[in-house]
C-alpha positions in Angstrom: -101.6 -84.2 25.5 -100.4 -83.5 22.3 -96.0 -83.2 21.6 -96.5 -80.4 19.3 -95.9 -77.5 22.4 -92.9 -79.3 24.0 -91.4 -79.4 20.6 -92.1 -76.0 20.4 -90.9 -75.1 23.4 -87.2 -77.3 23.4 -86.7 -75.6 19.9 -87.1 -72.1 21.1 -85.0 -73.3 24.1 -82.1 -74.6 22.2 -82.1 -71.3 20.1 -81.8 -69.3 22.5 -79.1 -71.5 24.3 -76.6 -71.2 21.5 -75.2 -67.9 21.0 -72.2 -69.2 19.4 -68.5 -67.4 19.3 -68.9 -65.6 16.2 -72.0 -63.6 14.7 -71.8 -66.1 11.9 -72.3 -69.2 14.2 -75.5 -67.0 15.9 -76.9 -66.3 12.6 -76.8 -70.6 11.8 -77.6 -71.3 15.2 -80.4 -69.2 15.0 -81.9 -70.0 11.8 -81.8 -73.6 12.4 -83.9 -73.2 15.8 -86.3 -71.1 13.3 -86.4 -73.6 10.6 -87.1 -76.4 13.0 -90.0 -74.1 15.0 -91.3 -73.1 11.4 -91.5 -77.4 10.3 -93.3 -77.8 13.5 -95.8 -75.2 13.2 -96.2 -75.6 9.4 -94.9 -72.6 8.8 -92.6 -71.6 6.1 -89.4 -72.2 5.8 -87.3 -70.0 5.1 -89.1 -66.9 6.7 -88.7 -69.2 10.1 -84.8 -69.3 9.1 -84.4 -65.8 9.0 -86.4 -64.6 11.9 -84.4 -66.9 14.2 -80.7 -66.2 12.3 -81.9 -62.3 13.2 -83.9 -62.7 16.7 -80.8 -65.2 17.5 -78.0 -62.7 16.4 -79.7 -59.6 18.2 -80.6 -61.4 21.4 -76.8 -62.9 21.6 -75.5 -59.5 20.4 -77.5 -57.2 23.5 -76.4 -59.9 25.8 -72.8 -60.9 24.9 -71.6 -63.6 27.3 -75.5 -64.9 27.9 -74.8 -68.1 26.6 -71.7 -68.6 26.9 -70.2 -71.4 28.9 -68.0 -70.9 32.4 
Protein backbone atom coordinates (compact mmCIF):
# COMPACT_ATOMS: atom_id res chain seq x y z
CA UNK A 1 0.00 0.00 0.00
CA UNK A 2 1.35 2.99 -1.21
CA UNK A 3 1.92 6.47 1.57
CA UNK A 4 0.78 8.88 -0.99
CA UNK A 5 -3.23 8.72 0.37
CA UNK A 6 -2.35 8.90 4.15
CA UNK A 7 -0.30 11.86 3.29
CA UNK A 8 -2.99 13.13 1.62
CA UNK A 9 -5.38 12.57 4.04
CA UNK A 10 -3.10 13.94 7.41
CA UNK A 11 -2.58 17.15 5.30
CA UNK A 12 -6.22 17.85 4.62
CA UNK A 13 -6.64 16.87 8.36
CA UNK A 14 -4.24 19.25 9.78
CA UNK A 15 -5.85 22.07 7.53
CA UNK A 16 -8.77 21.71 8.56
CA UNK A 17 -7.68 21.48 12.30
CA UNK A 18 -6.08 24.88 12.44
CA UNK A 19 -8.43 27.63 12.17
CA UNK A 20 -6.17 29.92 13.89
CA UNK A 21 -7.32 33.25 16.09
CA UNK A 22 -7.14 35.65 13.37
CA UNK A 23 -8.26 35.49 9.53
CA UNK A 24 -4.66 36.08 8.82
CA UNK A 25 -3.42 32.97 10.76
CA UNK A 26 -6.43 30.87 8.73
CA UNK A 27 -5.34 32.22 5.52
CA UNK A 28 -1.34 30.82 6.34
CA UNK A 29 -2.66 27.89 7.96
CA UNK A 30 -4.61 27.19 5.14
CA UNK A 31 -2.29 27.73 2.42
CA UNK A 32 0.30 25.69 3.88
CA UNK A 33 -2.04 22.50 4.19
CA UNK A 34 -2.61 23.45 0.33
CA UNK A 35 0.87 23.82 -0.59
CA UNK A 36 1.81 20.62 1.07
CA UNK A 37 -1.50 18.60 -0.52
CA UNK A 38 -0.47 20.36 -3.94
CA UNK A 39 3.70 18.82 -3.42
CA UNK A 40 2.10 15.58 -2.75
CA UNK A 41 -0.14 15.34 -5.65
CA UNK A 42 2.24 17.10 -8.05
CA UNK A 43 0.20 19.71 -8.31
CA UNK A 44 1.04 23.32 -8.49
CA UNK A 45 2.03 25.35 -6.18
CA UNK A 46 0.82 28.12 -5.63
CA UNK A 47 -2.82 27.51 -6.94
CA UNK A 48 -2.74 24.61 -3.94
CA UNK A 49 -1.72 27.78 -1.57
CA UNK A 50 -4.58 29.70 -2.44
CA UNK A 51 -7.33 27.21 -2.53
CA UNK A 52 -6.52 26.06 0.98
CA UNK A 53 -5.70 29.97 2.42
CA UNK A 54 -9.55 30.50 0.94
CA UNK A 55 -11.31 26.91 1.58
CA UNK A 56 -9.35 27.24 5.12
CA UNK A 57 -10.55 30.97 5.84
CA UNK A 58 -14.31 30.20 4.67
CA UNK A 59 -14.59 26.90 6.49
CA UNK A 60 -13.13 28.55 9.85
CA UNK A 61 -15.15 31.72 9.08
CA UNK A 62 -18.97 29.62 8.76
CA UNK A 63 -17.86 27.77 11.73
CA UNK A 64 -16.15 30.21 14.23
CA UNK A 65 -15.13 28.25 17.35
CA UNK A 66 -14.75 24.75 15.22
CA UNK A 67 -11.32 24.48 15.84
CA UNK A 68 -10.79 26.10 18.53
CA UNK A 69 -9.44 24.61 21.71
CA UNK A 70 -11.56 24.17 25.21
Amino acid sequence: MSAKPWIIAMACAVGLASCGETLGEQLIYGAGAGAAGAVVTDGDVATGAVVGAAANAAYCQANPGACRNP
